[in-house]
C-alpha positions as CSV (number, residue, x, y, z in Angstrom):
1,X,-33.5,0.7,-33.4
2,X,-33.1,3.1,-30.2
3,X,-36.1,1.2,-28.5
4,X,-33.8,-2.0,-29.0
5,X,-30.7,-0.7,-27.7
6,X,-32.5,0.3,-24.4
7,X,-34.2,-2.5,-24.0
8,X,-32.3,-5.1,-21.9
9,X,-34.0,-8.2,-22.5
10,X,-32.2,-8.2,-25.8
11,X,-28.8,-9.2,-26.5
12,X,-28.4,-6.1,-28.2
13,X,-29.9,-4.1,-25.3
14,X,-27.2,-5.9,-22.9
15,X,-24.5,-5.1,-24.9
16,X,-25.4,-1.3,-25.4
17,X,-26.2,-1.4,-21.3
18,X,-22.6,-2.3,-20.7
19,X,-20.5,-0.8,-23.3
20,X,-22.6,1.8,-24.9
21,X,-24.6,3.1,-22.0
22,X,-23.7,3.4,-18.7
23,X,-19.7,2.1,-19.2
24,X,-18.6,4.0,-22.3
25,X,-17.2,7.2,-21.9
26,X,-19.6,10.8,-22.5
27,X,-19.2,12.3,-26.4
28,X,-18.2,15.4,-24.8
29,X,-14.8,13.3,-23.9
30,X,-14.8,11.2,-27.9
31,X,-15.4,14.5,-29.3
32,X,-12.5,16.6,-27.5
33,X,-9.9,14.0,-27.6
34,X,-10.5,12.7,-31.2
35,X,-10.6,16.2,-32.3
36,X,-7.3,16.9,-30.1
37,X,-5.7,14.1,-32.3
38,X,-7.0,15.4,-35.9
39,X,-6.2,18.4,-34.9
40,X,-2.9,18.3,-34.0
41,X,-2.8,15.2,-37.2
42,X,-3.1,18.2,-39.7
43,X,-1.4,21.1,-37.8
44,X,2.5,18.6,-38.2
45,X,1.6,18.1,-41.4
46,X,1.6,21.6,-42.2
47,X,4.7,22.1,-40.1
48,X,6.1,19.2,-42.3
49,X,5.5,20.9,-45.4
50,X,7.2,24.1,-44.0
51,X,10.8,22.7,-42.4
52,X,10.8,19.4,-44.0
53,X,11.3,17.2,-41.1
54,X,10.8,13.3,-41.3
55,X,7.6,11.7,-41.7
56,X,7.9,10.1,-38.2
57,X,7.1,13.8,-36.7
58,X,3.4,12.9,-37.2
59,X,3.1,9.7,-35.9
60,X,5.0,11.9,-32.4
61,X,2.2,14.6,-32.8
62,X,-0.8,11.7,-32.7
63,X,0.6,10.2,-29.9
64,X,1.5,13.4,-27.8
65,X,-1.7,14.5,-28.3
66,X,-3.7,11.2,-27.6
67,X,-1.6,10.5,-24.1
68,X,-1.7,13.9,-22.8
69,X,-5.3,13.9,-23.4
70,X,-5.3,11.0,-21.4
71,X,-3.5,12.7,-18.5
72,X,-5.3,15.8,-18.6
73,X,-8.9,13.9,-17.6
74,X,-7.1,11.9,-15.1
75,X,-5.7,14.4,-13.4
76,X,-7.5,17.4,-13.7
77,X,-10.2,16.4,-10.8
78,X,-7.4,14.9,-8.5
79,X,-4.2,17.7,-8.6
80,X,-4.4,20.8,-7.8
81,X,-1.4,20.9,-10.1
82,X,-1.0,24.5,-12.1
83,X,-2.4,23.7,-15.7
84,X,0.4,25.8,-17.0
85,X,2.3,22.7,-16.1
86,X,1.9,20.8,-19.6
87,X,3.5,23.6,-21.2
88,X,6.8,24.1,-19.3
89,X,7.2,20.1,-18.6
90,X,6.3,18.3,-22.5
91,X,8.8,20.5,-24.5
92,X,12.1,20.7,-22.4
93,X,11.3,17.0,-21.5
94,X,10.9,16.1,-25.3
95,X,14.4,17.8,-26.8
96,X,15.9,16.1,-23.4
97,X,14.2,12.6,-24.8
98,X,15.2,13.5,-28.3
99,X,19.2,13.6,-27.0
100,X,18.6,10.6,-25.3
101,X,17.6,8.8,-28.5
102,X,20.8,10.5,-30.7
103,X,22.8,8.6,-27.8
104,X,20.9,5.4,-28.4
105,X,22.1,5.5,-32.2
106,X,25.3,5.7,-31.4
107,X,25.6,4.0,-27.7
108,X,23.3,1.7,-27.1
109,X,23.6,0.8,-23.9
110,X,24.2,3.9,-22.6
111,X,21.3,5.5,-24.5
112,X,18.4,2.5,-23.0
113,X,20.0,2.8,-19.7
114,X,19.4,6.6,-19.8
115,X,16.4,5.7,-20.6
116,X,15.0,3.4,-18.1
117,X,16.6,5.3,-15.3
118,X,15.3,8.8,-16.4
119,X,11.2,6.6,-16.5
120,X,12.1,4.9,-13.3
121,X,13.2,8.8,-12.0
122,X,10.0,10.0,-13.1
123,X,8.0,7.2,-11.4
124,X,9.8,8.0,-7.8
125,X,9.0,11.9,-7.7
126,X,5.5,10.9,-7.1
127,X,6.1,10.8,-3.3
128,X,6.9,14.7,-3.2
129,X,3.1,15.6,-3.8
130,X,0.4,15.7,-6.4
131,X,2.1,18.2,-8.4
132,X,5.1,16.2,-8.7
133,X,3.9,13.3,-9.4
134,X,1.7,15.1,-12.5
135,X,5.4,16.3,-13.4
136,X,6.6,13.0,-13.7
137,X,3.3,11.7,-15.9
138,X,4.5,14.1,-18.4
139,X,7.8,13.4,-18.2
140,X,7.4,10.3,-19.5
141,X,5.2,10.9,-22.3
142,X,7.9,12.3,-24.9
143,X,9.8,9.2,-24.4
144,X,7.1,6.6,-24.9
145,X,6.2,9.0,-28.4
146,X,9.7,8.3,-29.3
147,X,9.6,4.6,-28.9
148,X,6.8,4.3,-30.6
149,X,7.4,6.5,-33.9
150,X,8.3,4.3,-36.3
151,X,10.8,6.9,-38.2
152,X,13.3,8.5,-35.7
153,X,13.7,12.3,-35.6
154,X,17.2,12.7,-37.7
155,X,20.0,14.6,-36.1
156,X,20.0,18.2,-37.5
157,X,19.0,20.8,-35.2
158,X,16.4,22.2,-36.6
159,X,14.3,18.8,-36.0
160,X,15.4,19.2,-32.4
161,X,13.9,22.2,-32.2
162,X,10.4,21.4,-34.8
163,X,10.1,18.9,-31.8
164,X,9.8,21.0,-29.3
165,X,6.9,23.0,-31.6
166,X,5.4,19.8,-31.9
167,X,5.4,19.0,-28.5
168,X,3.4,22.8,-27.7
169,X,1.3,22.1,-30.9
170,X,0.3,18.8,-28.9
171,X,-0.4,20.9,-25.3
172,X,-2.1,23.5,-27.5
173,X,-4.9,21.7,-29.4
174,X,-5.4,19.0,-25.9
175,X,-5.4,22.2,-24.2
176,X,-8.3,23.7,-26.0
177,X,-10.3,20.4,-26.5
178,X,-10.4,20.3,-22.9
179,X,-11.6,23.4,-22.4
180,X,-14.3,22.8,-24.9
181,X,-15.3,18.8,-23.4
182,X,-15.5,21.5,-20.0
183,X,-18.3,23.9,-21.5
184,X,-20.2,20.5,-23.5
185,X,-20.2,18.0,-21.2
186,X,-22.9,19.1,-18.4
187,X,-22.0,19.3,-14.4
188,X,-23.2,16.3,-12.2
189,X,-21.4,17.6,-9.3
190,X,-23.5,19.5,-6.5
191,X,-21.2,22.5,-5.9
192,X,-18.6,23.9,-8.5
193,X,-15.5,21.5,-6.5
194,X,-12.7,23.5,-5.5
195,X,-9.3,21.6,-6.4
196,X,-8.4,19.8,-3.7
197,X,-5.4,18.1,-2.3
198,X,-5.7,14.2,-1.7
199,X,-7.6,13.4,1.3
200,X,-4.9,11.9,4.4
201,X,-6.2,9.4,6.7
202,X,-5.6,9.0,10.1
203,X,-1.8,8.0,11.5
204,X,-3.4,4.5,12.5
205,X,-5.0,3.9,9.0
206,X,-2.2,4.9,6.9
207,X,0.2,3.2,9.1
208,X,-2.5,0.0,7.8
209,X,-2.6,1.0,4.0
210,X,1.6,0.9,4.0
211,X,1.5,-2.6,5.3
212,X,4.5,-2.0,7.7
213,X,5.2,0.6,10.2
214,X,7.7,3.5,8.7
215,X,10.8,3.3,8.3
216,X,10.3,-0.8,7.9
217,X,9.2,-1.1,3.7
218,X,10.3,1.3,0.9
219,X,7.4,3.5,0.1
220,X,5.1,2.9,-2.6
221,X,6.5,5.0,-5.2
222,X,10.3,3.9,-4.7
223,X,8.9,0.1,-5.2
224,X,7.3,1.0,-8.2
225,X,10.1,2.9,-9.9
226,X,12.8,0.1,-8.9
227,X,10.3,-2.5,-11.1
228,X,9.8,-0.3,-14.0
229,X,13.7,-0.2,-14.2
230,X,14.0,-3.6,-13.8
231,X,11.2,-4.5,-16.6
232,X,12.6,-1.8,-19.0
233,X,15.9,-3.0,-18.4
234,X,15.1,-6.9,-19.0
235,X,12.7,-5.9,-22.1
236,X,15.8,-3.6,-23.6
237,X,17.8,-7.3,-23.8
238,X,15.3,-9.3,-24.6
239,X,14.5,-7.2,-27.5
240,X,18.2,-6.1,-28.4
241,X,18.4,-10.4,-28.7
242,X,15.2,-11.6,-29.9
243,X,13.7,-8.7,-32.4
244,X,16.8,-6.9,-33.4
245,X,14.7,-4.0,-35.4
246,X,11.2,-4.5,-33.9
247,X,11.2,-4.2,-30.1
248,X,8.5,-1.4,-29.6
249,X,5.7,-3.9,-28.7
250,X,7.9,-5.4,-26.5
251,X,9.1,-2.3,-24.6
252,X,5.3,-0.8,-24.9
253,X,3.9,-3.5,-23.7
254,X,6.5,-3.7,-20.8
255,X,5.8,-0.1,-19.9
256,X,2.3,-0.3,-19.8
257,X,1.8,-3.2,-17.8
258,X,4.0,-1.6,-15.1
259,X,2.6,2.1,-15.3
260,X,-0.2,2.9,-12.8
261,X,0.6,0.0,-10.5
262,X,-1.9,-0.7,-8.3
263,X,-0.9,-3.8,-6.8
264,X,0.2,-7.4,-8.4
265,X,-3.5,-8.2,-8.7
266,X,-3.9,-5.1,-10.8
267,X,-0.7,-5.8,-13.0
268,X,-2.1,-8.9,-13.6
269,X,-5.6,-8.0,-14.8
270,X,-4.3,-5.5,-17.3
271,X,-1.2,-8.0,-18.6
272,X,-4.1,-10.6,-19.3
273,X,-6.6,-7.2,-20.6
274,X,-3.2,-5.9,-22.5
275,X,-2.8,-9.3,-24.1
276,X,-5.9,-9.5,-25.4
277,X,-6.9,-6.5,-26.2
278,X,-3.2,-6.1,-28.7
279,X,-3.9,-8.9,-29.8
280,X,-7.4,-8.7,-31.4
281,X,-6.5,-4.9,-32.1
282,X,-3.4,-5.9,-33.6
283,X,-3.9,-8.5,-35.8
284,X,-7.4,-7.1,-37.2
285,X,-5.3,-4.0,-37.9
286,X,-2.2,-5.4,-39.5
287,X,-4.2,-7.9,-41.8
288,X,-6.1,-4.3,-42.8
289,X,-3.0,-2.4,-43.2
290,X,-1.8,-5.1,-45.8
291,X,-5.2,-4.6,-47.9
292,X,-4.0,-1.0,-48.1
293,X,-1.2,0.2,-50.0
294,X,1.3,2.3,-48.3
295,X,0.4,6.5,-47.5
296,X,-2.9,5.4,-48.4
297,X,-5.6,7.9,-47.4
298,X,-7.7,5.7,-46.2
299,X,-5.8,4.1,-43.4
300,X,-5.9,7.7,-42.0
301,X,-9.5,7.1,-42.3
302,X,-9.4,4.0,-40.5
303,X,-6.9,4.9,-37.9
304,X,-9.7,8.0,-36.5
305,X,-12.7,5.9,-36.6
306,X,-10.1,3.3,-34.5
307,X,-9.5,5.8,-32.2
308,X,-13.1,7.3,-31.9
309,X,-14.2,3.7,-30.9
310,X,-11.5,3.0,-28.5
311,X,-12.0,6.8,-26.8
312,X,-15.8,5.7,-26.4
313,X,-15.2,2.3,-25.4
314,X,-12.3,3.0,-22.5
315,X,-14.3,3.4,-19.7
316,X,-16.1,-0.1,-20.3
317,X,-12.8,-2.1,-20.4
318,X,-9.1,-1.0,-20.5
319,X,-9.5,-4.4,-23.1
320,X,-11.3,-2.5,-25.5
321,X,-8.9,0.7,-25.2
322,X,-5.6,-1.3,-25.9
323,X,-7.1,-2.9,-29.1
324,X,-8.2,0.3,-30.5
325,X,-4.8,2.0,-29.6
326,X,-2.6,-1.4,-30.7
327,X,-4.5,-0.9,-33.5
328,X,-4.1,2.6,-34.2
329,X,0.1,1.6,-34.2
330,X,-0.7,-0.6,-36.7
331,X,-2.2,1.0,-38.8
332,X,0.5,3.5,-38.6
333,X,2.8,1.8,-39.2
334,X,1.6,0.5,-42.5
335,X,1.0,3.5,-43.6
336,X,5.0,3.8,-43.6
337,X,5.1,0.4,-44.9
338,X,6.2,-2.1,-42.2
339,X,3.4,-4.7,-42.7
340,X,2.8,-8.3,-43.5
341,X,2.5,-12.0,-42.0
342,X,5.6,-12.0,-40.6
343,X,5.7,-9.1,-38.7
344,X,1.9,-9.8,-37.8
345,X,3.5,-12.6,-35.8
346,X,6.4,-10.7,-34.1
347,X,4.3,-7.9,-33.0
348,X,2.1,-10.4,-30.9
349,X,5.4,-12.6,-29.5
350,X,6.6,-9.1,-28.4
351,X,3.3,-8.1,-26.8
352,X,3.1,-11.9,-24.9
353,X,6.7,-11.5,-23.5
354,X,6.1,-7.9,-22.4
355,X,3.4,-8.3,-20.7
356,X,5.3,-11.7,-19.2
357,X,8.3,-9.7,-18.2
358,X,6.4,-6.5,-16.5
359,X,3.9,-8.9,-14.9
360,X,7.4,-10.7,-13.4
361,X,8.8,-7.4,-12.4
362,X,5.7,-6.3,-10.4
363,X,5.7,-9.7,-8.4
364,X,8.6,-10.7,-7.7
365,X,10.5,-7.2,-7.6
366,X,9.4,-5.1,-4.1
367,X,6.0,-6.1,-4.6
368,X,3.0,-3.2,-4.1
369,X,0.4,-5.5,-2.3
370,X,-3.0,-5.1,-3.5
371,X,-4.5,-5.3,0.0
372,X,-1.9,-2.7,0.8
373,X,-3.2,-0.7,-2.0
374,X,-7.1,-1.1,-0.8
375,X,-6.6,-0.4,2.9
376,X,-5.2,2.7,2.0
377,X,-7.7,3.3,-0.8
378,X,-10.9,2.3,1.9
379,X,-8.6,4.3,4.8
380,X,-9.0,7.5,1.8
381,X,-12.6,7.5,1.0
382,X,-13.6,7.2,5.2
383,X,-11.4,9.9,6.1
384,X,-13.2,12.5,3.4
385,X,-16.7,11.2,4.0
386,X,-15.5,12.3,7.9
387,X,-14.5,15.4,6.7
388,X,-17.6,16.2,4.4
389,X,-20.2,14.7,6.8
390,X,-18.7,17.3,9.4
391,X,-19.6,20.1,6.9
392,X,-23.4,18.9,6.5
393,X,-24.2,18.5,9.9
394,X,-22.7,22.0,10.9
395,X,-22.4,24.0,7.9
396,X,-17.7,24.0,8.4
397,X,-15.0,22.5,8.1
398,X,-13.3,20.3,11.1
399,X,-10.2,21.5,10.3
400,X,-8.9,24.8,9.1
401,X,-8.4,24.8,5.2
402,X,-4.9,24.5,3.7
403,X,-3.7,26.6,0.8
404,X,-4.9,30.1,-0.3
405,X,-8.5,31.5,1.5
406,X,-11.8,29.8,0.5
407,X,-14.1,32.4,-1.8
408,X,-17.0,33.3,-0.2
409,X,-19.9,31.3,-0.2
410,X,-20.5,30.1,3.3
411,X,-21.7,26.2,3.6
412,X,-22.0,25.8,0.0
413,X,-18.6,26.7,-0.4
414,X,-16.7,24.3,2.0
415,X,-19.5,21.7,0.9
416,X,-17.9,21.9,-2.9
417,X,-14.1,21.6,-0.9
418,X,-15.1,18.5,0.9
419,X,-17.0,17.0,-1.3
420,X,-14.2,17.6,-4.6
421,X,-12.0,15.3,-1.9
422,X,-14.6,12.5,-1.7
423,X,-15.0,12.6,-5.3
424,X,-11.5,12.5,-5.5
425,X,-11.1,9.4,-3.0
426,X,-13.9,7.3,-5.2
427,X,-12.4,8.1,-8.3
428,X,-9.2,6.2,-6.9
429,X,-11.3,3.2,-4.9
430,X,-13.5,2.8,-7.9
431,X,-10.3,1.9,-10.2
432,X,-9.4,-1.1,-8.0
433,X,-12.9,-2.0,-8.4
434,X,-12.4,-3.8,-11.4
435,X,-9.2,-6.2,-10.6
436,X,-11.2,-7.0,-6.9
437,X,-14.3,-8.1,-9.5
438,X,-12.4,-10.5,-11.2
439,X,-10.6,-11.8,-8.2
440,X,-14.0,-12.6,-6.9
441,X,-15.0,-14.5,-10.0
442,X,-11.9,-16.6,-10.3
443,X,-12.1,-17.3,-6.8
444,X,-16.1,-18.4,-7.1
445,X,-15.0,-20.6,-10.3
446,X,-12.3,-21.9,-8.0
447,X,-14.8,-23.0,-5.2
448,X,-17.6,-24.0,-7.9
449,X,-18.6,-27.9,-8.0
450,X,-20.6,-29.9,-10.0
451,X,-24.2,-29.9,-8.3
452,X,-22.9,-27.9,-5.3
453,X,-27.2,-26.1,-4.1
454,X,-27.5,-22.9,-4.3
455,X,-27.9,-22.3,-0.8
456,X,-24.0,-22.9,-0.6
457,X,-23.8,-20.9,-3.1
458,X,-25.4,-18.3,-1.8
459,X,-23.3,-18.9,1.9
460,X,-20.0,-17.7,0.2
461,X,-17.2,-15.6,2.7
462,X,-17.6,-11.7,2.1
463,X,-15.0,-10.8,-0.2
464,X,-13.1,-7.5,-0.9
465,X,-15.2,-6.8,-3.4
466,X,-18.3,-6.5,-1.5
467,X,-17.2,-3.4,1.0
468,X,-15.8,-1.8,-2.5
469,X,-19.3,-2.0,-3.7
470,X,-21.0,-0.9,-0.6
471,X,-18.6,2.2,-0.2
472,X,-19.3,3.1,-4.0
473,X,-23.0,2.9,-3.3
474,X,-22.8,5.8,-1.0
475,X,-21.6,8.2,-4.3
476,X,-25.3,9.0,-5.7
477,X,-26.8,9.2,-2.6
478,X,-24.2,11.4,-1.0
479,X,-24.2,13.8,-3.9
480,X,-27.9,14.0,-3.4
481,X,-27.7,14.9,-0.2
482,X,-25.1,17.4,-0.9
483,X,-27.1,19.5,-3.6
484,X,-29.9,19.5,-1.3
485,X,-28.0,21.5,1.4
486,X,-27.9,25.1,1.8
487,X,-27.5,25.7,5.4
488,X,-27.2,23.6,8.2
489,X,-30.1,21.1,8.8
490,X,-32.8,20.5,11.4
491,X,-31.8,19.1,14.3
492,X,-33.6,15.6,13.4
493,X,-31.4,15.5,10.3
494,X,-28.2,16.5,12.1
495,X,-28.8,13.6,14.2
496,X,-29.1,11.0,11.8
497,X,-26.1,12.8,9.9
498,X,-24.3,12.5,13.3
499,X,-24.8,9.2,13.5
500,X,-24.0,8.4,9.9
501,X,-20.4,10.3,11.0
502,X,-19.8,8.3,14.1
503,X,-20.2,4.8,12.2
504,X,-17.5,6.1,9.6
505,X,-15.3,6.9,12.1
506,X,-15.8,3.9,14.1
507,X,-14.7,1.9,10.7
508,X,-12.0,3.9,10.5
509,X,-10.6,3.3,14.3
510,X,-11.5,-0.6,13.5
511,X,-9.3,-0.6,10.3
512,X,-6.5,1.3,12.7
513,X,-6.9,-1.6,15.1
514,X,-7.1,-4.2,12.6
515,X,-3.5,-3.1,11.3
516,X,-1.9,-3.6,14.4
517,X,-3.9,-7.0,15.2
518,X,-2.2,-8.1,11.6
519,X,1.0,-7.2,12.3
520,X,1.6,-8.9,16.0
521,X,0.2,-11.8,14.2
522,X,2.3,-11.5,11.0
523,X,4.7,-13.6,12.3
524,X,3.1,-16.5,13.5
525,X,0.1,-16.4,10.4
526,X,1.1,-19.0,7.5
527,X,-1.9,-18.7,6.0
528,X,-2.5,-15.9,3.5
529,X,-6.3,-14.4,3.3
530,X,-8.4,-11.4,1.4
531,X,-6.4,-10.1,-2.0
532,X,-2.8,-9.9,-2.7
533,X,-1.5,-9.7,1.1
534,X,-1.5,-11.7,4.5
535,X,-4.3,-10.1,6.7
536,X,-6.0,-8.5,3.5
537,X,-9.4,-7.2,3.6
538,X,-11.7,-10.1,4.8
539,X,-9.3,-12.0,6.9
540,X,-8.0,-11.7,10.1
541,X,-7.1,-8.1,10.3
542,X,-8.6,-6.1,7.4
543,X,-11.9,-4.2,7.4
544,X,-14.5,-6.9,6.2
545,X,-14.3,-8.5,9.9
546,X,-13.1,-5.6,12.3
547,X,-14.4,-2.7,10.0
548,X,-16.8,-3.4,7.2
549,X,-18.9,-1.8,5.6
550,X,-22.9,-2.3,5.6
551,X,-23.8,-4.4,8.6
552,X,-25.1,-1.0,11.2
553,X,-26.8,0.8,8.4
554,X,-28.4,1.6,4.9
555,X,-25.5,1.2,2.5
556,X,-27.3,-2.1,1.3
557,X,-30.7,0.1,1.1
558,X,-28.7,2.0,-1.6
559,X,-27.8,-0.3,-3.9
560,X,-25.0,-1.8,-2.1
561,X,-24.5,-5.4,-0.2
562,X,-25.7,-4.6,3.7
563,X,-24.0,-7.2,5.6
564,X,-20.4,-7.1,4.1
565,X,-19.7,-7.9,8.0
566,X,-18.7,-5.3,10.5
567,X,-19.4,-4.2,13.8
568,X,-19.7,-0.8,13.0
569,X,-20.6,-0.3,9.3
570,X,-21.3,2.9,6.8
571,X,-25.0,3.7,8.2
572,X,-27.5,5.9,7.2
573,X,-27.5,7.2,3.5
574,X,-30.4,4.5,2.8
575,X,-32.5,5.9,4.7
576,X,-32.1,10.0,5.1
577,X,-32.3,12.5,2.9
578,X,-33.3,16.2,3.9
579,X,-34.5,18.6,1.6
580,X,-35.4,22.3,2.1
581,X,-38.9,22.8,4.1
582,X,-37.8,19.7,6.8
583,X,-39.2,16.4,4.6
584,X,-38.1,13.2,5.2
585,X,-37.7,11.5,1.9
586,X,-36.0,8.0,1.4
587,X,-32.8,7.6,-0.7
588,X,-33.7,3.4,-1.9
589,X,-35.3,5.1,-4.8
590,X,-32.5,7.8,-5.7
């Protein structure tokens, strides 16, 4: 059976290869966060049994635990936020979103409008810095919990304050899963990676990924909090009108559509992923919730193997993650008895017009621009690979280090700095990656004719997608090259690592004078090219013509497309690699 699931000639073999293998997510992470879940599962129901506080306490504990596991993997390579934060930030925040709800029940409008603004609030503090912006994740996560437990909290005090415990018995048990996923799951990196703070491009290049010169747009984070309010606000009517005691999906799916906006291209790829994805997960769900009688044991049984399998399968698809978690809600709630036909069919009305309304919202409402969202993304990844090719050639940092001293260690210390920001910066382009694939195989469907030759197939423009790629390419080999370093190489190496520098920053001074070819012409352009803004990447002004990536060097040799188109090009990591002892060896086969 093993021997078939590697074997990729087979349909099975294919599958495993692309949601099994390489795509799904490390047991180290199903293990810690499944066990997170159970964990914290079985330590409310004990609490239950002591203080006798409603059954929806529970459903709150799952889902604490399951998003703040969530946050904490996200987060934890890209913030050099304190990871006491969690503690301080979930509690006070939850008795805060636990008031809020008491004023729902008895103002209504007052209570949702609370609501949206105090989401919206959370969404805006991201422009204050990393940790803020980790802040606000966690800010938000008590009130989503609440929206989504089917059995409100009641009013006495003392559930007030079990919420609270459940809220630290949530940060606890993700807490110590995480530290356990740390110890299982084994290190790829080269040096142990120092937190670092987000890598800042140059003035020219961020003055490209904002799209406008400052002062001109609302920044990124004020756009995005204006259409969360907006999408909560309209959902909150739409569901006080259309599902009087049901609109959970509808909110849900509003929020999550709108949450980690990465541009109106991204919003919507996940509103169509959403769609699908609660729909399969929550219709095979509810039909198996009304096989099972209510506080049946084994819809608890159910509802972990759900999870397990969407935990696995979330790095393959966010599709396959938003069944298994859809799921999961419906299976709760049948376990509380709110099943049947009925509300099979209002759960996936509500899912379709939230993911209608936050899709809306991020388009029409102070749009983020995708191609504003990859400049800056591209604009990222060039300025650390500037920064970390600096410390290979000479063994230090271009730039004195912020924060508290660097531990001694020499080269292999400020090579783990550096290199924790590139990581960092590919971590961020690689989650566009997905949304710029689809937008290249819609548009290829689009061109496609009946009997067009595959030579004009093969002659299609570069597309955004293709300098993504290349860029991403560059992660093995670079790695590589950074475990093989322990002091400053040979002068032959330096060279070709000089080089290699001087084509990144030559990308990066073409994307600076790209942006300010796009905007003299911004005015006068009607036509729109590249993804999700005039002047995008690929069209007159972004970095597939002025600054691409590929054309001057070995990014192609390395996995990646070589002639994305570009004067200046990524060059080099396809063909050097130094190791201890001064051989040349070739990175095509690393």
């Amino acid at each position: 059976m093993t021997s078939i699931l590697r074997d990729d000639s087979t349909v099975l073999g294919r599958l495993w290869s692309r949601v099994g293998g390489r795509a799904a997510e490390p047991w180290p992470v199903v293990l810690s966060t499944t066990g997170a879940v159970l964990a914290t599962f079985g330590t409310v129901l004990e609490l239950r049994s002591w203080t006798g506080v409603g059954s929806g306490a529970v459903v709150l504990g799952v889902v604490l635990a399951l998003t703040l596991g969530r946050v904490r993997r996200r987060t934890d390579r890209r913030s050099p936020a304190p990871r006491w934060l969690p503690v301080v930030v979930t509690p006070g925040v939850a008795l805060l979103a636990s008031e809020i709800a008491e004023l729902t029940k008895r103002h209504r409008s007052a209570g949702e409008a609370l609501f949206a603004v105090v989401i919206s609030g959370a969404i805006w503090v991201r422009r204050f810095g990393p940790v803020a912006a980790r802040a606000g994740t966690l800010a938000t996560l008590p009130f989503i919990a609440l929206i989504i437990t089917p059995v409100p909290p009641d009013a006495r005090g003392m559930t007030r304050l079990a919420l609270v415990g459940i809220a630290l018995i949530a940060v606890a048990w993700v807490t110590l899963a995480g530290a356990v996923e740390t110890r299982l799951r084994p290190s790829t990196a080269a040096p142990p990676p120092a937190a670092a703070p987000r890598p800042t491009p140059a003035p020219a290049v961020a003055q490209a990924a904002g799209g406008a010169r400052p002062g001109r747009r609302l920044a990124a984070s004020t756009r995005m909090a204006a259409q969360m309010a907006v999408a909560l606000g309209v959902a909150f009517v739409v569901g006080r009108h259309v599902f009087t005691h049901h609109s959970t999906w509808l909110i849900l799916t509003a929020y999550l559509v709108n949450s980690g906006n990465r541009g109106r291209g991204d919003v919507a790829y996940r509103s169509g992923q959403r769609l699908a994805g609660a729909a399969v997960g929550t219709a095979t769900a509810s039909v198996l919730a009304g096989q099972l009688p209510a506080h049946d044991r084994w819809s608890i049984v159910a509802i972990f193997v759900l999870l397990t399998f969407g935990v696995w399968l979330r790095a393959a698809s966010y599709a396959y993650w938003t069944a298994a978690v859809t799921g999961v809600l419906a299976l709760l709630y049948g376990y509380y008895g709110q099943s049947g036909a009925s509300l099979l069919r209002e759960r996936l009305l509500a899912v379709a017009l939230g993911a209608g309304i936050g899709l809306a919202a991020a388009w029409f409402v102070l749009p983020v621009r995708s191609g504003d969202v990859l400049r800056r993304r591209v604009a990222d990844v060039l300025a650390a690979l500037t920064d970390h090719l600096v410390v290979c050639q000479t063994g230090r940092r271009r730039t004195p280090r912020t924060g508290p001293p660097a531990p001694d260690g020499g080269m292999r210390a400020a090579l783990g700095e550096t290199h924790a920001q590139v990581e960092a910066a590919f971590d961020r382009l690689a989650e566009i990656a997905p949304t710029l694939r689809a937008h290249r195989v819609l548009s290829g469907l689009a061109r496609w004719r009946p009997g067009r030759s595959d030579a004009a197939t093969a002659s299609r423009p570069p597309h955004p997608h293709d300098a993504v790629a290349a860029l991403l390419a560059c992660r093995e080999p670079l790695a590589a090259l950074t475990r093989d370093l322990a002091a400053p190489p040979p002068r032959w190496a330096g060279r070709e690592i000089a080089r290699v520098r001087g084509a990144v920053v030559e990308s990066r001074r073409a994307m600076g004078r790209a942006s300010a070819a796009r905007q003299a012409a911004a005015a006068s352009r009607s036509r729109f090219r590249g993804f999700g803004g005039s002047g995008g990447l690929g069209g007159p002004g972004g970095v597939g013509r002025f600054g691409g990536v590929g054309r001057a060097g070995g990014v192609g040799r390395a996995g990646g497309p070589g002639d994305v188109a570009g004067p200046a090009g990524i060059g080099g990591f396809g063909r050097l690699r130094w190791r201890p002892g001064g051989r040349r060896r070739s990175l095509r086969r690393v």
